[in-house]
N, CA, C and O atoms as CSV, one atom per row, in Angstrom:
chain,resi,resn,atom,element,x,y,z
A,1,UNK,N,N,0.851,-1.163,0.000
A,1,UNK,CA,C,0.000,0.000,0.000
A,1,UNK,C,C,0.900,1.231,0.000
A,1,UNK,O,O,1.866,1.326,0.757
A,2,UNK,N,N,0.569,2.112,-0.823
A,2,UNK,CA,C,1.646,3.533,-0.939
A,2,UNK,C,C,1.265,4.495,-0.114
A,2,UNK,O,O,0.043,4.638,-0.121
A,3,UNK,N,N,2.007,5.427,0.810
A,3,UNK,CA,C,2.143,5.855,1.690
A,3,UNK,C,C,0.780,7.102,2.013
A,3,UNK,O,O,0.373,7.550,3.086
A,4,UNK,N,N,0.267,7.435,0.336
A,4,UNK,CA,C,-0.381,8.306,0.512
A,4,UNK,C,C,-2.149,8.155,0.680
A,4,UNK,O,O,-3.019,9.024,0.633
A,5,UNK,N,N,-2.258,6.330,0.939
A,5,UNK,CA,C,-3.575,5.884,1.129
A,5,UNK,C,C,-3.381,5.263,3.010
A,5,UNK,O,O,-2.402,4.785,3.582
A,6,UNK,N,N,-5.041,5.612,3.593
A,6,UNK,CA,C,-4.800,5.287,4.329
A,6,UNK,C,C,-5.941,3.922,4.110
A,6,UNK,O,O,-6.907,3.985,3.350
A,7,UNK,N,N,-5.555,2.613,5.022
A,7,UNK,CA,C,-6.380,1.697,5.581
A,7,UNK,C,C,-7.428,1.869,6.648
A,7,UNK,O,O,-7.297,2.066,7.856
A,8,UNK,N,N,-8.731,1.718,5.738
A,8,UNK,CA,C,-9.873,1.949,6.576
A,8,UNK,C,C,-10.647,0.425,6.896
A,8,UNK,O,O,-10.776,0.162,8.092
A,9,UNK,N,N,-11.183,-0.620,5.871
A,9,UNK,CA,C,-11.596,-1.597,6.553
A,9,UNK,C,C,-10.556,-2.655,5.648
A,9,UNK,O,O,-10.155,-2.443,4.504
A,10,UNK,N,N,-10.303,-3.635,6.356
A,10,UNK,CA,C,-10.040,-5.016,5.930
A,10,UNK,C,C,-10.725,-5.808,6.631
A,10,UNK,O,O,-10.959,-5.888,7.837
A,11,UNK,N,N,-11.129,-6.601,5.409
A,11,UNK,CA,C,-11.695,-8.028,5.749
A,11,UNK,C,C,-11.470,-8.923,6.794
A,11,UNK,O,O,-12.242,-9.571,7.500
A,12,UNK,N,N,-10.146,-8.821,6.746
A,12,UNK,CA,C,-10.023,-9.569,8.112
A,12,UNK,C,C,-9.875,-9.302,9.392
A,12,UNK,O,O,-9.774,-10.137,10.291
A,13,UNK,N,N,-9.854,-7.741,9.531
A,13,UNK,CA,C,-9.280,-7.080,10.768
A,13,UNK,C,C,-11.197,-6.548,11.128
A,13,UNK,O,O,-11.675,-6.735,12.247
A,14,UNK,N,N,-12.003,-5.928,10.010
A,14,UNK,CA,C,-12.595,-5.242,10.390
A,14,UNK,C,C,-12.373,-3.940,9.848
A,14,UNK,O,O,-11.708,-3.728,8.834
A,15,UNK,N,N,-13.079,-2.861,10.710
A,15,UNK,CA,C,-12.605,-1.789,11.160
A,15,UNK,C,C,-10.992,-1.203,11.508
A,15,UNK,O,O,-10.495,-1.370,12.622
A,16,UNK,N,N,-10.512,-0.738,10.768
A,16,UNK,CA,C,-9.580,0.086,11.280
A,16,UNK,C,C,-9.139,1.187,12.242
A,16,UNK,O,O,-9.628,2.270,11.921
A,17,UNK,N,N,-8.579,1.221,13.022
A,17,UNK,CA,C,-8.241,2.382,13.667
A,17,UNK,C,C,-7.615,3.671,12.814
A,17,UNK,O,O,-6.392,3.729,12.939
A,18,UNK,N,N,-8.120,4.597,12.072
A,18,UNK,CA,C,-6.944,5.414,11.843
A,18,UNK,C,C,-5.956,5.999,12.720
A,18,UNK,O,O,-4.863,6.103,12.162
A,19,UNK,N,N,-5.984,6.399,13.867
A,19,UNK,CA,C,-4.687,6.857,14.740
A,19,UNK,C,C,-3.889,5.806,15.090
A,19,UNK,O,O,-2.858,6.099,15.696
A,20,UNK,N,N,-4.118,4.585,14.848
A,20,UNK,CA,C,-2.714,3.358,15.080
A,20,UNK,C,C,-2.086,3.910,13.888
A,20,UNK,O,O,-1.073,4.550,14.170
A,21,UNK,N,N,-2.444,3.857,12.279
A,21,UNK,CA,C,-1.296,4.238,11.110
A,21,UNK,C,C,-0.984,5.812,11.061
A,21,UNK,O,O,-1.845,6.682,10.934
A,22,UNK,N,N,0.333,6.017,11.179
A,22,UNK,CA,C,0.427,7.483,11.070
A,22,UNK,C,C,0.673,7.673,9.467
A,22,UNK,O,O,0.877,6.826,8.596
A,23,UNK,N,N,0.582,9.050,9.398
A,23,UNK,CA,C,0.162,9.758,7.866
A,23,UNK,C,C,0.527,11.099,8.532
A,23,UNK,O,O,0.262,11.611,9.620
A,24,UNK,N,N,1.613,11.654,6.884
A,24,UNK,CA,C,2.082,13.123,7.653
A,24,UNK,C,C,0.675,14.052,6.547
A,24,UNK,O,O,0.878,15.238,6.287
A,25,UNK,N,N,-0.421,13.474,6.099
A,25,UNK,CA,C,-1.117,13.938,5.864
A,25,UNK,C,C,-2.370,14.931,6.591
A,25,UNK,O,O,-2.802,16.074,6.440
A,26,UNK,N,N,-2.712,13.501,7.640
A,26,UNK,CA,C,-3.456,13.577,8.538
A,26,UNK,C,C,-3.145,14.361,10.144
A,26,UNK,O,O,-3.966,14.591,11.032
A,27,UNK,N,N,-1.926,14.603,10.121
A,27,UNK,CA,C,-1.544,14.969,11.212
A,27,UNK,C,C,-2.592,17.256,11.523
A,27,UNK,O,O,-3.188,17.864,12.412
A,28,UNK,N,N,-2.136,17.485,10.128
A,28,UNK,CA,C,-2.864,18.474,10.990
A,28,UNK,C,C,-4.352,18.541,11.061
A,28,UNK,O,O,-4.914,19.169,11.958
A,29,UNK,N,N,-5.232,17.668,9.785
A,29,UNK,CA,C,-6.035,17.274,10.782
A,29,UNK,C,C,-6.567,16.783,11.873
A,29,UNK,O,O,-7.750,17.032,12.104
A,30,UNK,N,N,-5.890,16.073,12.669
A,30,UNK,CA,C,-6.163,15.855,13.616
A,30,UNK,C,C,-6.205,17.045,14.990
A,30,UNK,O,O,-6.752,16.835,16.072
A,31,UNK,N,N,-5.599,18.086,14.657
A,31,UNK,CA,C,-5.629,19.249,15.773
A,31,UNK,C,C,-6.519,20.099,15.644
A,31,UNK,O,O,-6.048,21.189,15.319
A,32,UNK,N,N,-7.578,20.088,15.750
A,32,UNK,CA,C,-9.286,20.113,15.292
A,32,UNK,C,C,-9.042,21.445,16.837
A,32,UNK,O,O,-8.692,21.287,18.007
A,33,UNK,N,N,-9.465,22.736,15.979
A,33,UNK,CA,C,-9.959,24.040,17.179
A,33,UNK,C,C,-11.024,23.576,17.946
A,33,UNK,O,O,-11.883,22.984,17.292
A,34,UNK,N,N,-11.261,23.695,19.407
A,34,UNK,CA,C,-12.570,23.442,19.756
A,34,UNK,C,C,-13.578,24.897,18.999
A,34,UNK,O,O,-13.238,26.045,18.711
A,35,UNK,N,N,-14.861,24.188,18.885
A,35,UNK,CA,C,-15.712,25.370,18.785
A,35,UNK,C,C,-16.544,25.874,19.546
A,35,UNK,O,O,-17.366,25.203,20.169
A,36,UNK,N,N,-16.461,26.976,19.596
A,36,UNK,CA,C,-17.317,27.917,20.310
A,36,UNK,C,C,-19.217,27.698,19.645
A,36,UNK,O,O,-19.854,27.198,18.718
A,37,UNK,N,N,-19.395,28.518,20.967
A,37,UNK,CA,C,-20.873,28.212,20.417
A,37,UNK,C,C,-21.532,29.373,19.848
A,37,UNK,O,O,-21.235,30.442,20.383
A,38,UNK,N,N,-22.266,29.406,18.994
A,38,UNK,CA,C,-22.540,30.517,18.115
A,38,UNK,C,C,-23.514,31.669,19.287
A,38,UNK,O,O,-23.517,32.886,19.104
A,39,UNK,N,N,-24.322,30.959,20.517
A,39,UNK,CA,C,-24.796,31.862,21.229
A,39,UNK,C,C,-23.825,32.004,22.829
A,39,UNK,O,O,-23.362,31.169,23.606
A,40,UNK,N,N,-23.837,33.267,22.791
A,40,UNK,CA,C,-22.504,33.383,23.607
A,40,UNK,C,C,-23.321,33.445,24.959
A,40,UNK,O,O,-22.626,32.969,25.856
A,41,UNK,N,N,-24.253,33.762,25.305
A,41,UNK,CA,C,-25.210,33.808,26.458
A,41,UNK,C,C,-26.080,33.342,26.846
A,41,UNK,O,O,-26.873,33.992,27.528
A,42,UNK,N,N,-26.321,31.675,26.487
A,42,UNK,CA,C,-27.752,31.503,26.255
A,42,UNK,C,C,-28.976,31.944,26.969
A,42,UNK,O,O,-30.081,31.993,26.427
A,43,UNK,N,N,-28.648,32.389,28.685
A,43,UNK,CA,C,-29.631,32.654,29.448
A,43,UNK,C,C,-30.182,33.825,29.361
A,43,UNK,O,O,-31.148,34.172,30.042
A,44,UNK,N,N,-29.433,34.741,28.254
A,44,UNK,CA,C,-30.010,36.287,27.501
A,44,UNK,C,C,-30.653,36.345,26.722
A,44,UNK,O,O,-31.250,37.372,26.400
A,45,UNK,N,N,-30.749,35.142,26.108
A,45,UNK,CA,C,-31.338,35.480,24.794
A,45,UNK,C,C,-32.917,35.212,24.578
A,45,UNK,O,O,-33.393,35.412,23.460
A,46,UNK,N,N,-33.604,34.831,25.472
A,46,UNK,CA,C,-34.763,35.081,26.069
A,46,UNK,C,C,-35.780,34.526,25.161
A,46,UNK,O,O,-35.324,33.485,24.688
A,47,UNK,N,N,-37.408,34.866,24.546
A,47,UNK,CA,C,-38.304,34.103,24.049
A,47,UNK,C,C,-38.572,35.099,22.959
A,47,UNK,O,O,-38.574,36.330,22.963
A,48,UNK,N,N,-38.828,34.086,21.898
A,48,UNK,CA,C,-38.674,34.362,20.245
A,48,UNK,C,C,-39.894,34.025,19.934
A,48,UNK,O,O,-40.248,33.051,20.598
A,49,UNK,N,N,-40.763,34.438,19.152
A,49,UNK,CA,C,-41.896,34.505,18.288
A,49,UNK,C,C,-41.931,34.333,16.868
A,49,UNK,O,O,-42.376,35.351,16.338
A,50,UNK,N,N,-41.749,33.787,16.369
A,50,UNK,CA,C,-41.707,33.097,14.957
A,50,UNK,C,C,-42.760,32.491,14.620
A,50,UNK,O,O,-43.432,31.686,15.265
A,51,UNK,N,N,-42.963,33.089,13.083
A,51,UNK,CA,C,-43.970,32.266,12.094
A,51,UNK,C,C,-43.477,31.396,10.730
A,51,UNK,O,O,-43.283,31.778,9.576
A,52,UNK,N,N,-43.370,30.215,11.287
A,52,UNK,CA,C,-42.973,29.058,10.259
A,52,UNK,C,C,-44.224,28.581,9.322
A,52,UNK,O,O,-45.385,28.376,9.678
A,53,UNK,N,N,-43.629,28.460,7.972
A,53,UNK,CA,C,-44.575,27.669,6.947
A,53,UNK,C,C,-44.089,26.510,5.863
A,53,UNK,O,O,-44.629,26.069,4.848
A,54,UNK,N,N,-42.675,26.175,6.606
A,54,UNK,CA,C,-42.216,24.841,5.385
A,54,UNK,C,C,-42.168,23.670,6.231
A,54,UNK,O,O,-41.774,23.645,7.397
A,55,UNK,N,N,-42.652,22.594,5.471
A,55,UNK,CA,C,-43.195,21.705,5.850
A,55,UNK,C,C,-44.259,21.195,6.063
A,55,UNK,O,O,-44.369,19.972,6.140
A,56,UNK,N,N,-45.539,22.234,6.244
A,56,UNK,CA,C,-46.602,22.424,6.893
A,56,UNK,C,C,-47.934,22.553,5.851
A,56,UNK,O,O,-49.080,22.911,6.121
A,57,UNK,N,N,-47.303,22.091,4.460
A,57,UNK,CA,C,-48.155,22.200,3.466
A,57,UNK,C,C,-48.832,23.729,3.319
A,57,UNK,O,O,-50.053,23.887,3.322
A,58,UNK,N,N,-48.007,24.684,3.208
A,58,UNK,CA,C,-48.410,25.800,3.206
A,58,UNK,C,C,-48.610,26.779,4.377
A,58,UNK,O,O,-48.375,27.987,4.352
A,59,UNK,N,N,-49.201,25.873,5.662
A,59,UNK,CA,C,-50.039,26.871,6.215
A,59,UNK,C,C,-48.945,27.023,7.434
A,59,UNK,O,O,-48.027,26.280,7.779
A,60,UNK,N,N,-49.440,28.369,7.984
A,60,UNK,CA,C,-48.148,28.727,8.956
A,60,UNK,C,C,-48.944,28.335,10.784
A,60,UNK,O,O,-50.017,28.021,11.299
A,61,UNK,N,N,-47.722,28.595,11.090
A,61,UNK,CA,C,-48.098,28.373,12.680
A,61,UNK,C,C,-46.988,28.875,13.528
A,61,UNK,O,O,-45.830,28.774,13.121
A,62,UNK,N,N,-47.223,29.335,14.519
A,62,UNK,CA,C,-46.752,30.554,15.189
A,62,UNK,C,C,-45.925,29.840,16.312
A,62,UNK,O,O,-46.589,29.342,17.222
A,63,UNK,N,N,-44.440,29.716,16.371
A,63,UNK,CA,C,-43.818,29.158,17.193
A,63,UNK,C,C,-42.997,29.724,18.550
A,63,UNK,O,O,-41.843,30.114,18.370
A,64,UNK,N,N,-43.499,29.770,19.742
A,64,UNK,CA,C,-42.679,30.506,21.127
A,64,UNK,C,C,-41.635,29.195,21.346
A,64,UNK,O,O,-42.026,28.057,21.606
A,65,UNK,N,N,-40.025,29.655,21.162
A,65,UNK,CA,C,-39.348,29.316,21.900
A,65,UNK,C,C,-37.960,30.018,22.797
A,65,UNK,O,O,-37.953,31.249,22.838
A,66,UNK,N,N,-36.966,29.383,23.407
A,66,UNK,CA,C,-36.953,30.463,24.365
A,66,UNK,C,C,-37.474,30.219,25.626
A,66,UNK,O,O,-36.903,30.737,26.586
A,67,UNK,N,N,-38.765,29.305,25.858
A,67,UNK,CA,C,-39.065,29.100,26.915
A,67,UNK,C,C,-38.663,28.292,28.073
A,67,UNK,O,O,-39.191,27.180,28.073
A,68,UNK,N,N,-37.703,28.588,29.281
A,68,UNK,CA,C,-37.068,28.299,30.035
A,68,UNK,C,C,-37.722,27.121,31.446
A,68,UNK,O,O,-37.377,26.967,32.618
A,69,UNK,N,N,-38.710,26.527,30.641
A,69,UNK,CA,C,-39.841,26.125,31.666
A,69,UNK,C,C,-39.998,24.464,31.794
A,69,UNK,O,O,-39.974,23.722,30.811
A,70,UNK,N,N,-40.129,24.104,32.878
A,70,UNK,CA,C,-40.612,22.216,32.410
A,70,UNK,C,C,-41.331,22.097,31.946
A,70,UNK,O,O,-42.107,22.939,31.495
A,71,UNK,N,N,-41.355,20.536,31.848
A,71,UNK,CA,C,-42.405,20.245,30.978
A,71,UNK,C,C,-43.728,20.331,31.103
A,71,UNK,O,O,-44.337,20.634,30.077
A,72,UNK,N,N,-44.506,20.100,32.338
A,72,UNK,CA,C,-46.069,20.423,33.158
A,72,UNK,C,C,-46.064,21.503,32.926
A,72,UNK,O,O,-47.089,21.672,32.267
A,73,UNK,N,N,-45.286,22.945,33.085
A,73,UNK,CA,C,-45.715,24.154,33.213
A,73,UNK,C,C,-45.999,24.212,31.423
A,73,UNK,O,O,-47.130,24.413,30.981
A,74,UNK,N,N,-44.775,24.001,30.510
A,74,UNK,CA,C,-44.931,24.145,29.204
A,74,UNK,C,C,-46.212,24.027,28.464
A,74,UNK,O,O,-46.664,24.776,27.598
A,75,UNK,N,N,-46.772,22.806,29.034
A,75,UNK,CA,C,-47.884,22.047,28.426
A,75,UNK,C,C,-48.912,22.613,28.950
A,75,UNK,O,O,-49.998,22.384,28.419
A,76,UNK,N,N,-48.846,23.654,30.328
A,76,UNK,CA,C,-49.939,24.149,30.940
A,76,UNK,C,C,-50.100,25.137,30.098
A,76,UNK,O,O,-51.178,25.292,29.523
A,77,UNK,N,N,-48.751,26.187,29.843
A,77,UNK,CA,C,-49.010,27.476,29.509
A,77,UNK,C,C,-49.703,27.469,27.649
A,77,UNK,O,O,-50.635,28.084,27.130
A,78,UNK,N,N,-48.683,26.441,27.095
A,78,UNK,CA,C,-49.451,26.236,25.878
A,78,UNK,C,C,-51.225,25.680,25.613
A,78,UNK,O,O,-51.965,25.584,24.634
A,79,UNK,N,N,-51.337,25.420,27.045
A,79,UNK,CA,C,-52.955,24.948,27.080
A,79,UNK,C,C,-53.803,26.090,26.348
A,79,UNK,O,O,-54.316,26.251,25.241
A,80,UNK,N,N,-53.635,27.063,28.000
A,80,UNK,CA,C,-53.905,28.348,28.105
A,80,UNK,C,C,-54.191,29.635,27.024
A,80,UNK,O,O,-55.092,30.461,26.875
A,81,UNK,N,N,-52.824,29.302,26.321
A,81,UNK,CA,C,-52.308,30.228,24.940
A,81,UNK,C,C,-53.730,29.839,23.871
A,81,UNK,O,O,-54.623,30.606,23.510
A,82,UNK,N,N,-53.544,28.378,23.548
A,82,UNK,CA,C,-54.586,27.709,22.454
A,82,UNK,C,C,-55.816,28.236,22.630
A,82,UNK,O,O,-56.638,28.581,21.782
A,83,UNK,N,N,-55.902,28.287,24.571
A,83,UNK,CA,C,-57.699,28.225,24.753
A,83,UNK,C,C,-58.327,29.632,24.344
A,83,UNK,O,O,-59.424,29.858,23.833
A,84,UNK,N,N,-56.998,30.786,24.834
A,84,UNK,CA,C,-57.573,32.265,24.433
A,84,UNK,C,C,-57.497,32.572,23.055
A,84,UNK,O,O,-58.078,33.516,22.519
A,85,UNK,N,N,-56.820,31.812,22.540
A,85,UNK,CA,C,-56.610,32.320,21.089
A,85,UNK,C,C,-57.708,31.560,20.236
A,85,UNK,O,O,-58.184,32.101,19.238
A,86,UNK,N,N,-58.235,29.877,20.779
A,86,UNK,CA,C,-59.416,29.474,20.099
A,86,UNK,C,C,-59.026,29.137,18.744
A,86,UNK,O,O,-59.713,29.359,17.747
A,87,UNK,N,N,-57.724,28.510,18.767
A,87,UNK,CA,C,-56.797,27.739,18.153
A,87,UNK,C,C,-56.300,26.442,18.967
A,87,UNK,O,O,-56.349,26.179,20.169
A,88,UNK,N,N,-55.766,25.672,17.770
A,88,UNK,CA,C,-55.275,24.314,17.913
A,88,UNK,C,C,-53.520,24.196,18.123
A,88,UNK,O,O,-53.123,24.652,17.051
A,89,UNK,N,N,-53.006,24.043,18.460
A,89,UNK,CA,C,-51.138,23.556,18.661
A,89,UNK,C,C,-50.838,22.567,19.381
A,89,UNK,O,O,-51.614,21.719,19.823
A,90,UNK,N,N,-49.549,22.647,19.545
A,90,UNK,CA,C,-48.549,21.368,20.186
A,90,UNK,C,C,-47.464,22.155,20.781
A,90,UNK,O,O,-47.224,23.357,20.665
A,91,UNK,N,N,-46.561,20.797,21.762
A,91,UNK,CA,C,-45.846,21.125,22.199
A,91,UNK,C,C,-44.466,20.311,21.349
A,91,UNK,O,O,-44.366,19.106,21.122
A,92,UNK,N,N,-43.597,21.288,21.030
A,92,UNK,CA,C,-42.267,19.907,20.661
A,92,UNK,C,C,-41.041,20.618,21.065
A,92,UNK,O,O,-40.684,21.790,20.948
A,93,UNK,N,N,-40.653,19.861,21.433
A,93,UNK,CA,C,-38.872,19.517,21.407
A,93,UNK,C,C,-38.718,20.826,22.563
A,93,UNK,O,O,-37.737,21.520,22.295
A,94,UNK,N,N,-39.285,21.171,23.460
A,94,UNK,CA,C,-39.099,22.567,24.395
A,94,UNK,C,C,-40.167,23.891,23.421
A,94,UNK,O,O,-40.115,25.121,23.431
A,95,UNK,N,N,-40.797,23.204,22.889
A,95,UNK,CA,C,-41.709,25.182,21.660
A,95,UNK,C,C,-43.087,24.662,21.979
A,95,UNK,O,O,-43.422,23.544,22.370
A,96,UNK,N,N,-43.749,25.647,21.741
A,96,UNK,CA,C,-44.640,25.533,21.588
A,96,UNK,C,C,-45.238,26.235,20.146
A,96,UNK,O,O,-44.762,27.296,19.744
A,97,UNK,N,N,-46.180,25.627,19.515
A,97,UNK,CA,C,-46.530,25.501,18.019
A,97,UNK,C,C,-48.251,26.066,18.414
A,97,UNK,O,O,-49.041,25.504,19.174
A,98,UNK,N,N,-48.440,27.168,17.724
A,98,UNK,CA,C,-49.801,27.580,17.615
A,98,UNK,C,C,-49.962,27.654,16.381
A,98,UNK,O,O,-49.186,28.244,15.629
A,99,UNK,N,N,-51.350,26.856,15.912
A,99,UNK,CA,C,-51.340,27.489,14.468
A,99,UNK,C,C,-52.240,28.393,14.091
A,99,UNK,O,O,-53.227,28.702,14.759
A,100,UNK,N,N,-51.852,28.980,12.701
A,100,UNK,CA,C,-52.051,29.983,12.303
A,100,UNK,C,C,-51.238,31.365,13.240
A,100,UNK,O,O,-50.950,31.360,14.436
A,101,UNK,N,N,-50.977,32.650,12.067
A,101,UNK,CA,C,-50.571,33.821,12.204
A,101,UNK,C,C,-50.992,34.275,13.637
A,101,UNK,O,O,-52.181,34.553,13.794
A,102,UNK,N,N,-50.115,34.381,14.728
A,102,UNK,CA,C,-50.751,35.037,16.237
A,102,UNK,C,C,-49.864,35.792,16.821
A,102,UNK,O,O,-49.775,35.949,18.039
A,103,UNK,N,N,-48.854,36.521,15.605
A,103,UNK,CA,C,-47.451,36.704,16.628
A,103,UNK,C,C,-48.002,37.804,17.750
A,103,UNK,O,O,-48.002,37.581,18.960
A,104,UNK,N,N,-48.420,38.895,17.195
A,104,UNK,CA,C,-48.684,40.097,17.502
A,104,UNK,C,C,-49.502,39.770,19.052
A,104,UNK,O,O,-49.085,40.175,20.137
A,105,UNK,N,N,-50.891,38.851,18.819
A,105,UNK,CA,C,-52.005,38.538,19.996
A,105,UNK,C,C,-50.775,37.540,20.978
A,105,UNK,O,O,-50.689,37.915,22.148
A,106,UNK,N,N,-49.948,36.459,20.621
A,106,UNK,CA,C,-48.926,35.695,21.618
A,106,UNK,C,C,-48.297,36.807,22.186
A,106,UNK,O,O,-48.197,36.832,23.412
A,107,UNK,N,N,-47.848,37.747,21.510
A,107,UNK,CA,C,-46.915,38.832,22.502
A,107,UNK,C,C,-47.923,39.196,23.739
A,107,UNK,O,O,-47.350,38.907,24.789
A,108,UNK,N,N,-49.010,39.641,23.935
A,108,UNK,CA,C,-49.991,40.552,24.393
A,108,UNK,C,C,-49.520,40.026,25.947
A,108,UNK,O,O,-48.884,40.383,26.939
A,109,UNK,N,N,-50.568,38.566,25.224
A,109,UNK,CA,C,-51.005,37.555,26.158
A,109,UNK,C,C,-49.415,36.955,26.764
A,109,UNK,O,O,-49.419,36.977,27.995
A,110,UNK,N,N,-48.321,36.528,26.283
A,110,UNK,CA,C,-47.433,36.376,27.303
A,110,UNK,C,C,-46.861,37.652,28.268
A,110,UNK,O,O,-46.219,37.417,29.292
A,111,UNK,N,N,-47.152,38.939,27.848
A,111,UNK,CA,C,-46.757,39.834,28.489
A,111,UNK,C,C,-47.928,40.065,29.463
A,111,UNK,O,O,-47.739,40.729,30.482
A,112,UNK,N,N,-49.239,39.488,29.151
A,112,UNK,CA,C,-50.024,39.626,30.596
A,112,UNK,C,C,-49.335,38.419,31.604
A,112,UNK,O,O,-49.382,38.424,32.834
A,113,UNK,N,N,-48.689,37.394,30.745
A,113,UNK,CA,C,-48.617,36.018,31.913
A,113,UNK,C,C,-47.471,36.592,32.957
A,113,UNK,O,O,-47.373,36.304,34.150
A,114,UNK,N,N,-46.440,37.684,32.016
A,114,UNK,CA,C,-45.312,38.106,33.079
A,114,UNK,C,C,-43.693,37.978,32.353
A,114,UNK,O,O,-42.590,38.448,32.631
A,115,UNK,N,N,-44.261,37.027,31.227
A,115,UNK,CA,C,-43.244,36.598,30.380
A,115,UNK,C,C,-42.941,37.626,29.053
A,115,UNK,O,O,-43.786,37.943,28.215
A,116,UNK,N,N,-41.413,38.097,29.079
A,116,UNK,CA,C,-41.102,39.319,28.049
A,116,UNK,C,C,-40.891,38.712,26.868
A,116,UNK,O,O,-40.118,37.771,27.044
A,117,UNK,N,N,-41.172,38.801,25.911
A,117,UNK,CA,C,-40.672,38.221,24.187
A,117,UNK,C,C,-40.584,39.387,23.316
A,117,UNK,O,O,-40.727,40.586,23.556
A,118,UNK,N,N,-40.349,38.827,22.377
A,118,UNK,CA,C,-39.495,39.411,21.013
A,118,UNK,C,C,-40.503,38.343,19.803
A,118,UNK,O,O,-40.896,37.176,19.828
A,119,UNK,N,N,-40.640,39.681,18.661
A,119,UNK,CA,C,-41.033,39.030,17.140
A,119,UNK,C,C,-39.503,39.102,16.544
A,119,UNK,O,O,-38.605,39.939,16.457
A,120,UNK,N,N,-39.708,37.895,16.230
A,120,UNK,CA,C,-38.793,37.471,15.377
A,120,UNK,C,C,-39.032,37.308,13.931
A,120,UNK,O,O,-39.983,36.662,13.491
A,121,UNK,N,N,-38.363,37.763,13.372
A,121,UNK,CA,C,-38.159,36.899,11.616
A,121,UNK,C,C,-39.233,38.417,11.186
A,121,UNK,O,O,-39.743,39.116,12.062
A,122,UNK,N,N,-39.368,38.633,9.922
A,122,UNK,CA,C,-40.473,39.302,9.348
A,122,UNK,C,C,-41.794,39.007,9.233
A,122,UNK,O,O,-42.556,39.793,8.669
C-alpha cells in the first residue's frame, strides 16, 4: 500500500483504527480548534416569536421558543395560549406551536402572563 492511502476496513481485521497508522497527511487534521458556540449567552437570549410555513403544506403556525420552563408548566401554559386564542397547537422539542398567524395577539397575552418576548423573523 503507498504511503499516501490510508487503511480503513479489511476483511479480516474489520474496522480500522486510523490513529494506530500514522500519515504526515493527517496529522494536521487531527488538531481540530474546539468550537465555540454561536450563542454566547444563552440565558439572555430570552423568548422568540416566529412564524414558520415549510413543511406544513403551506399553512403557517406561530412558534414561542426560548421558553425556560418544564415540561407540566410548558404544556400548561401552551394549554392556556390555544384556549384564548381558540386555536389548535402542540408542544415539541421545548416550543410551543400555535397554528395559524398570532405573533402580535402571543406577545400581548405572554406579556399579561409576566413573560417578556421578542417578534422574530419578518
Amino acid at each position: 500500500m503507498s504511503s499516501d492511502r490510508v487503511l480503513v476496513y479489511s476483511s479480516e481485521d474489520g474496522m480500522v483504527n486510523k490513529s494506530s497508522q500514522p500519515s504526515s497527511k493527517n496529522k494536521r487534521r487531527n488538531k481540530s480548534k474546539p468550537t465555540a458556540s454561536p450563542i454566547k449567552n444563552p440565558n439572555k437570549q430570552g423568548v422568540r416569536i416566529q412564524r414558520e410555513s415549510k413543511g406544513r403544506g403551506g399553512k403557517s403556525v406561530s412558534v414561542i421558543t426560548g421558553l425556560n420552563l418544564k415540561a407540566d408548566e410548558l404544556k400548561k401554559l401552551g394549554k392556556t395560549l390555544k384556549a384564548q386564542l381558540g386555536t389548535g397547537g402542540a408542544i415539541k422539542n421545548g416550543n410551543i406551536e400555535i397554528q395559524g398567524d398570532h405573533r402580535e395577539k402571543l406577545l400581548e397575552l405572554l406579556a399579561k402572563q409576566g413573560i417578556q418576548a421578542k417578534v422574530a423573523g419578518g
